[in-house]
C-alpha positions, 0 to 999 in steps of 0.5 A, a space after each residue: 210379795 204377792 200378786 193379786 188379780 183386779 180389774 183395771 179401775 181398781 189397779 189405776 184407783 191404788 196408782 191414783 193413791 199412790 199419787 196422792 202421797 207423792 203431791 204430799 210429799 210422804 217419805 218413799 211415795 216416789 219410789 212406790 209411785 214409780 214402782 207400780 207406775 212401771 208395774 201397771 204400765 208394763 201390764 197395760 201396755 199402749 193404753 196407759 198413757 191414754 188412761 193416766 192423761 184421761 179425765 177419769 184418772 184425773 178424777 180418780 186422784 182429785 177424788 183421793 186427795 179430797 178424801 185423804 184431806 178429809 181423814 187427815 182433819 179427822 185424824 186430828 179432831 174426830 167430830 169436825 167432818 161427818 162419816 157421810 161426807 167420806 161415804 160420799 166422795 167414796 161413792 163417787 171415787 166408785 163410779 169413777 171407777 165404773 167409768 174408766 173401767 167401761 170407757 177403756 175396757 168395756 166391761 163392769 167393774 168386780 168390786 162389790 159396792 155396799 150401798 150399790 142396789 138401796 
């Protein structure tokens, strides 16, 4: 394994995906939910549970299950769902990581947006 630096929001999105396999049920999204879980809130500290019972963490895996719903109709007929129907709930998972991660931690997020700035 690796460990790699990321701000926050990024942390808490991976942990909402890791969610989002749990609710569907995937083979091991238990145990890989549990493991970052612990590992995330060993790292955040008193704050997490503040985090994981906010709105924006519960937008967070709305905004992934939306998404991961959209891909799996894709995976099964490619033309039914537009590319600018995931651009757009992508872009809204952004900036709902750009709110927890000032609401928390008072500072921007360091992801770098491709459309951010058109």
């Amino acid at each position: 394994m690796v460990t790699i630096e990321v701000d926050e929001a990024f942390a808490f999105d991976f942990l909402s995906i890791a969610k989002v396999k749990v609710n569907k049920k995937l083979n091991g999204a238990n145990e890989q939910f549990i493991f970052h879980h612990d590992n995330l809130q060993f790292q955040i500290g008193i704050i997490f549970s503040d985090i994981v019972e906010s709105e924006e963490y519960s937008n967070l895996v709305r905004l992934n299950e939306k998404i991961y719903d959209k891909l799996e109709i894709v995976r099964k007929n490619p033309n039914v769902i537009l590319a600018s129907e995931i651009d757009e709930l992508n872009t809204e998972r952004y900036n709902t990581k750009k709110k927890l991660q000032f609401k928390f931690f008072n500072e921007d997020v360091k992801e770098v947006k491709s459309n951010e700035g058109r």
